[in-house]
N, C-alpha and C positions, 0 to 999 in steps of 0.2 A: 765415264760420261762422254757421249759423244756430241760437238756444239757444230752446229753446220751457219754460216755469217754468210747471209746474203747481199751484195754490196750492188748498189747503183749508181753512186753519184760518180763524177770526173774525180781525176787523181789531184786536180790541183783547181781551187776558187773556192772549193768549200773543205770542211776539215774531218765532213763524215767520214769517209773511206779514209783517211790518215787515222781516222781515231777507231774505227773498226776493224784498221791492221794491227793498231796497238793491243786494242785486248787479246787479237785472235794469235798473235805473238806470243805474247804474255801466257795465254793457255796452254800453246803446244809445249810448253817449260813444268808443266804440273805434271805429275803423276797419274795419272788412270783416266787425262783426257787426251781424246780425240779430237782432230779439228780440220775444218775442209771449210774453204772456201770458195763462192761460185758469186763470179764476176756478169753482170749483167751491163746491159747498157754502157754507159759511157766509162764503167767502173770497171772496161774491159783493158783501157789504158795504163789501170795500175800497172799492169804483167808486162808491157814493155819493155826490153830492155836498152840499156846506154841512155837512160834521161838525163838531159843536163838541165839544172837545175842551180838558181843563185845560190850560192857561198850561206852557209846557217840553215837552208832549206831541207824539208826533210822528201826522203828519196821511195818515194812508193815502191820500184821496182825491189830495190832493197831491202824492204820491209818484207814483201812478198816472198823471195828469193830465205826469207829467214824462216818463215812458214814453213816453208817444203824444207829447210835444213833441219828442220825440228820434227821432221817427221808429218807435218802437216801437207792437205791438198790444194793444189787451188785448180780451177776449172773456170775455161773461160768460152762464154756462149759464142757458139761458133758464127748464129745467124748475126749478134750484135758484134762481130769481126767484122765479119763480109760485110753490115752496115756500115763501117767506117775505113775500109779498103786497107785491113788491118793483117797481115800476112802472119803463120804460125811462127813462121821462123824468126818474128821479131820480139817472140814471148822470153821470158826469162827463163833461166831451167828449171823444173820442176814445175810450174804451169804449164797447161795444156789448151787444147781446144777440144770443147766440150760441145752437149748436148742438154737439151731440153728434159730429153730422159732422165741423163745423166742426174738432172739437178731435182730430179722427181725422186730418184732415186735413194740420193742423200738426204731428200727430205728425209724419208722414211727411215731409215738410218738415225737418224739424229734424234736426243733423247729434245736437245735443245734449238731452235733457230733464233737466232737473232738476225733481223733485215735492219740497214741502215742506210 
């Protein structure tokens, strides 16, 4: 099965995107699923890397960073970079800068989407 997780909100104020990395986590760990991740909007900040973050917090970049360790993608809209003066090179590894295409692309691909 392949699940494509559409994420928009900021990595930190609300707990969508913490809780959309949690399942998309949690899937790349199954058996016979696939799983890609495309960062839009302000959900592009997940992919940063070196967040420092209070003591018990949890660490988006990290989160993400375990996606791609698991074989997972993540893809980050390159226009909603340039919107926030967000440079590649501050992505995590195994995230990217993506396209529009790209994330058309995956739709199609994907048996499943979830947007959150």
């Amino acid at each position: 099965m392949n699940v494509l997780f559409l994420l928009n909100d900021p990595p930190y104020g609300s707990e969508r995107s913490y809780n959309g990395l949690r399942l998309a986590g949690a899937l790349t760990r199954r058996e016979g699923v696939s799983v890609r991740i495309f960062l839009f909007g302000d959900a592009v900040g997940c992919a940063l890397t070196g967040q420092s973050v209070p003591d018990g917090y949890y660490h988006l970049d990290r989160m993400v960073r375990a996606v791609t360790t698991h074989g997972g993608a993540v893809g980050c809209c390159g226009t909603c970079l340039d919107a926030r003066g967000l440079a590649d090179a501050g992505l995590v590894e195994g995230a990217h800068r993506s396209t529009l295409e790209e994330a058309a692309d995956w739709t199609v691909w994907a048996d499943k989407v979830l947007s959150w």
